[in-house]
C-alpha positions as CSV (number, residue, x, y, z in Angstrom):
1,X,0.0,0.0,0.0
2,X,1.5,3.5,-0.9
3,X,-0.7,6.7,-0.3
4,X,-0.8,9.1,-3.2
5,X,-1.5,12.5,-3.3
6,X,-2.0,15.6,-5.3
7,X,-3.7,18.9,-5.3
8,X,-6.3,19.6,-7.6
9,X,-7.4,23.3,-8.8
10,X,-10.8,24.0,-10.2
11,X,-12.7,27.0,-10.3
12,X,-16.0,28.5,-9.5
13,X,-17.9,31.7,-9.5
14,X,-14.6,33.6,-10.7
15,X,-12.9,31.4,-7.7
16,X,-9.9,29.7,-7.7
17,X,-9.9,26.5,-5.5
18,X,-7.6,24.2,-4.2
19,X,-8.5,19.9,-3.2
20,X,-6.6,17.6,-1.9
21,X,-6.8,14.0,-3.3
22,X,-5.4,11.2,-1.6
23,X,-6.0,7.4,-3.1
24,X,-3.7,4.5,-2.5
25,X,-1.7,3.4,-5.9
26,X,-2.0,-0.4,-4.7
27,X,-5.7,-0.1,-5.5
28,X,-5.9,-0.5,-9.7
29,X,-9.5,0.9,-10.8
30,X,-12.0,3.4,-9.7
31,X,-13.3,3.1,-6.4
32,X,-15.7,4.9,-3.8
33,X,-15.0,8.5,-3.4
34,X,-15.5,10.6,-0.3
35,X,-15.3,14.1,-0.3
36,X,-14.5,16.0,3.3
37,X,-15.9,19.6,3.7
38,X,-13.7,21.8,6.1
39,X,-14.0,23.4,9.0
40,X,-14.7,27.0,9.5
41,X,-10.7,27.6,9.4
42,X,-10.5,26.3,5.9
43,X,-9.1,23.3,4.1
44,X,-5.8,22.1,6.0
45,X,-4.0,19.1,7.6
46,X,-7.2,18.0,9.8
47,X,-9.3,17.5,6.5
48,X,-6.2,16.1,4.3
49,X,-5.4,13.9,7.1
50,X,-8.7,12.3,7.0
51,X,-8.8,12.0,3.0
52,X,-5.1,9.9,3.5
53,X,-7.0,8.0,6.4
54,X,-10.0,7.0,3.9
55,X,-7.2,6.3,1.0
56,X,-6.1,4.1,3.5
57,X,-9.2,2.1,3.8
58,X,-9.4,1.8,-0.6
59,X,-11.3,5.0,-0.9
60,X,-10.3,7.9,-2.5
61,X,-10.8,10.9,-0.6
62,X,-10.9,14.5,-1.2
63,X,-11.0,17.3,0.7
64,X,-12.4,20.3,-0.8
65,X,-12.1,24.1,-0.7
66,X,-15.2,26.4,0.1
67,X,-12.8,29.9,0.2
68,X,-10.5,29.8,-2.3
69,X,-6.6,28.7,-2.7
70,X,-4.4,28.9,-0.4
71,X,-7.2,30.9,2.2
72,X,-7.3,29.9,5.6
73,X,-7.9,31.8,8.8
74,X,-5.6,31.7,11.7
75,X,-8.2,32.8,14.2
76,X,-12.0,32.8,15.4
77,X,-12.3,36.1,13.9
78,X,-10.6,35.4,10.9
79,X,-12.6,32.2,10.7
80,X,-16.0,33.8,10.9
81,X,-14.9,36.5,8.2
82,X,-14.7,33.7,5.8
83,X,-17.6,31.9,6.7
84,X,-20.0,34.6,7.1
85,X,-20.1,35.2,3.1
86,X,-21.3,31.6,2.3
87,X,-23.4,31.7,5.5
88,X,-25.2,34.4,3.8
89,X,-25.3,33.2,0.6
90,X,-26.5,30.0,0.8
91,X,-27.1,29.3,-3.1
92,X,-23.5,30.2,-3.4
93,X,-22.5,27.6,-0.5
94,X,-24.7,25.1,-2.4
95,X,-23.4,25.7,-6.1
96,X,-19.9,25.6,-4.7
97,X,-20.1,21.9,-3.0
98,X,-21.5,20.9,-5.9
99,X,-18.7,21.8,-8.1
100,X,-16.1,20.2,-5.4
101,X,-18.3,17.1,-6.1
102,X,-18.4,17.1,-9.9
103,X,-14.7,18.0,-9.4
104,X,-14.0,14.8,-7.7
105,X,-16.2,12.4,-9.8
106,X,-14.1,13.4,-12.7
107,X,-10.9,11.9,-11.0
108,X,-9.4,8.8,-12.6
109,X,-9.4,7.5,-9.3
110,X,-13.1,7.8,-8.2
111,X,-16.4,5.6,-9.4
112,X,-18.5,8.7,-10.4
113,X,-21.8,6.3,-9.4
114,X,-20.3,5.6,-5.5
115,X,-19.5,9.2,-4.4
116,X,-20.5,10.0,-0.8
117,X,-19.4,13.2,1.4
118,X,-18.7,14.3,5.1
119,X,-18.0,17.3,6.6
120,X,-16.8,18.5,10.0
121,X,-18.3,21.9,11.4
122,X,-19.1,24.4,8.6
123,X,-18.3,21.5,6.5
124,X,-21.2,19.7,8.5
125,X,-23.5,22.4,6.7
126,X,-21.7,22.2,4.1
127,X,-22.5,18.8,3.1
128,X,-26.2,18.9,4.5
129,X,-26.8,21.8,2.2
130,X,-25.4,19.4,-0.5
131,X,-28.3,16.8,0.5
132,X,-30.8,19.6,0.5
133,X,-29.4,20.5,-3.0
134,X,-31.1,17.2,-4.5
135,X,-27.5,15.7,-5.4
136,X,-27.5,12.1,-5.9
137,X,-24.4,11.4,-3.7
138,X,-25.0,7.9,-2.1
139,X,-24.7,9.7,1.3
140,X,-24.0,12.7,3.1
141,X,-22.2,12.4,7.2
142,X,-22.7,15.8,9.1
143,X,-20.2,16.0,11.9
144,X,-20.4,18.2,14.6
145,X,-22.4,20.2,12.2
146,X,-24.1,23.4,11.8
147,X,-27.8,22.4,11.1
148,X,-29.5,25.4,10.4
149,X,-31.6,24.8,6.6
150,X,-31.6,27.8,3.7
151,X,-35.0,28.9,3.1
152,X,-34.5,28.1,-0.7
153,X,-34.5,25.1,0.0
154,X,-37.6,24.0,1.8
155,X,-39.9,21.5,0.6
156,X,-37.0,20.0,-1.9
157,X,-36.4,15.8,-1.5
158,X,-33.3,14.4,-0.7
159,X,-32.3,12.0,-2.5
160,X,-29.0,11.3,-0.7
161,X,-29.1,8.9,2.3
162,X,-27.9,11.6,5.6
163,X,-26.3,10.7,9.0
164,X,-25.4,13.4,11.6
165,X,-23.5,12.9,14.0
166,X,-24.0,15.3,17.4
167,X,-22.9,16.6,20.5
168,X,-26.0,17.0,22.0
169,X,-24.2,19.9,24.2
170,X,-23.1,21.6,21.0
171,X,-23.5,25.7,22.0
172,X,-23.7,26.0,18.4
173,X,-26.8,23.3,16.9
174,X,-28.8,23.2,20.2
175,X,-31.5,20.5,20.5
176,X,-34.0,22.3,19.0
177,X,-32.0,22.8,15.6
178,X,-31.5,18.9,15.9
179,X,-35.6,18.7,16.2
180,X,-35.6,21.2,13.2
181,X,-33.5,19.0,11.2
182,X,-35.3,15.4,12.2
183,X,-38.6,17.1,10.7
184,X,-36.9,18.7,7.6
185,X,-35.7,15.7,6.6
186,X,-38.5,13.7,7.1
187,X,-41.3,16.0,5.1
188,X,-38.4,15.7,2.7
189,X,-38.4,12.1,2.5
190,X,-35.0,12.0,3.1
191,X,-33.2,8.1,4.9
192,X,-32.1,9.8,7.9
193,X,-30.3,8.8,10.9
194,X,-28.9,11.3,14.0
195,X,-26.6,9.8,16.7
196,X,-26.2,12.0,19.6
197,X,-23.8,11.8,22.2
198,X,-24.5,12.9,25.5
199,X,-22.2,15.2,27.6
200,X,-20.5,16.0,24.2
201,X,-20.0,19.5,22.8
202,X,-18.9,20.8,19.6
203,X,-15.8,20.1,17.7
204,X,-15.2,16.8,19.4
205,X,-13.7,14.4,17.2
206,X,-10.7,17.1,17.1
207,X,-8.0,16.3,19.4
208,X,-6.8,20.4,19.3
209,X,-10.5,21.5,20.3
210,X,-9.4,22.5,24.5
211,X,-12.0,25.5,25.0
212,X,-14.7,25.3,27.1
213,X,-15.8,28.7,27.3
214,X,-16.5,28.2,23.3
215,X,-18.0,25.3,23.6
216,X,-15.3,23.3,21.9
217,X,-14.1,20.2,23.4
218,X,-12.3,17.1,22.2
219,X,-14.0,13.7,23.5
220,X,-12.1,10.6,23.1
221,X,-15.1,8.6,23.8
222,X,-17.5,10.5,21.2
223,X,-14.8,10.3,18.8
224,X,-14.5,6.6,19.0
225,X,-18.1,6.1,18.9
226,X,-18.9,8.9,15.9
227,X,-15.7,7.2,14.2
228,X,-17.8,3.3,14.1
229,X,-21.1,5.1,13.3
230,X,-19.1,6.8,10.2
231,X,-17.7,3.6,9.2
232,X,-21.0,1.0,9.2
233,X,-22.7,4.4,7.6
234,X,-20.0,4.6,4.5
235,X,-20.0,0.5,4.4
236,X,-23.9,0.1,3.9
237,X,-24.2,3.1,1.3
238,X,-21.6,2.0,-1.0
239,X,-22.6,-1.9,-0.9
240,X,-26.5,-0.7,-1.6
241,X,-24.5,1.7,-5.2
242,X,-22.3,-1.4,-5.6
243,X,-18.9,-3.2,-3.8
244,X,-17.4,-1.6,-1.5
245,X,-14.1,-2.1,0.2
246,X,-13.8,-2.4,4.1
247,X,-13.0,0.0,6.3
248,X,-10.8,0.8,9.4
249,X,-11.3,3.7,12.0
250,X,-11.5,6.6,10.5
């Protein structure tokens, strides 16, 4: 097994962007593809660690770009400057992870019908707002999400299978948004599942995440636990599009 890599620039809405793909070499083919939305800091070694940790597994994995090449912030005010434009713009947000998505189906490396997405934070919403778009990704895993839905797109169905994956402590999607988004996607149709994980608060599959006061908090236990749920979740919508390979902990 040897883990590849390479960048990969697109472009959309006048935007430069910047993905990292990670497959592993051994593998000869196509095979599943999983693209990873970012956090609110932007695409960086958190999100290209886990596409190398799905290469790992026979996936390929991809983790895309929401603000542009080479744009990251460094703080959680820089942070919230880039997110705030997408936030507000949710078409925009929506148009974009669709793009990442066709991007990565027109890899050598990916099975364009067995193309599945997660996300971590904004990338949470990021890939929920994919769901809500109509894509026909196999699946979409919200993780430690933002939940809030656009009002454009009420009333669409979702086509794509969804699991989220919560601390149900999260300052940031309280239990009402996770009531919110049980009834969206069920008047949408959608194959839904929600695992919540008591005494657990945002950002905690992230082993940096050590502030309380913001409500982020790494948890080894929820981390283990979202880590199995992602697992069985990727295993059960690639066998229903076709094989799949097995998986490790993510």
């Amino acid at each position: 097994m040897t883990i590849q890599t390479r960048l990969v620039e697109y472009r959309h809405a006048g935007q430069v962007l910047e993905g990292f793909l990670a497959w592993d070499d051994a593998l000869a083919g196509p095979r599943p593809a999983v693209a990873i939305g970012h956090t609110w800091a932007g695409r960086g070694e958190f999100e290209q660690d886990k596409a190398i940790a799905l290469a790992a597994q026979g996936f390929t994995g991809f983790a895309i770009d929401m603000y542009g090449q080479g744009i990251r912030g460094s703080s959680p005010e820089e942070n919230t400057a880039l997110m705030t434009p997408l936030m507000q713009d949710r078409q925009l947000l929506q148009d974009r992870i669709v793009t990442a998505v066709e991007v990565l189906r027109e890899q050598a490396e990916t099975d364009p019908a067995r193309v599945a997405a997660i996300g971590y934070c904004f990338g949470g919403l990021c890939v929920l707002d994919l769901a809500r778009s109509g894509s026909d990704v196999v699946g979409v895993v919200s993780i430690h999400g933002l939940l809030g839905a656009p009002e454009h797109a009420r009333g669409r169905p979702i086509i794509a299978s969804v699991l989220c994956l919560h601390g149900y402590d999260d300052p940031m999607a309280q239990p009402d948004d996770l009531l919110a988004l049980a009834s969206e996607l069920t008047a949408a149709g959608a194959d839904w599942q929600v695992h919540a994980f008591g005494n657990t608060v945002h950002a905690f599959t992230n082993p940096a995440a050590n502030n309380p006061d913001m409500g982020t908090v790494y948890s080894e236990a929820a981390d283990k636990r979202s880590s199995i749920a992602l697992q069985n979740f990727l295993q059960e919508v690639f066998a229903q599009a076709g094989t799949g390979p097995g998986s490790k902990r993510l």
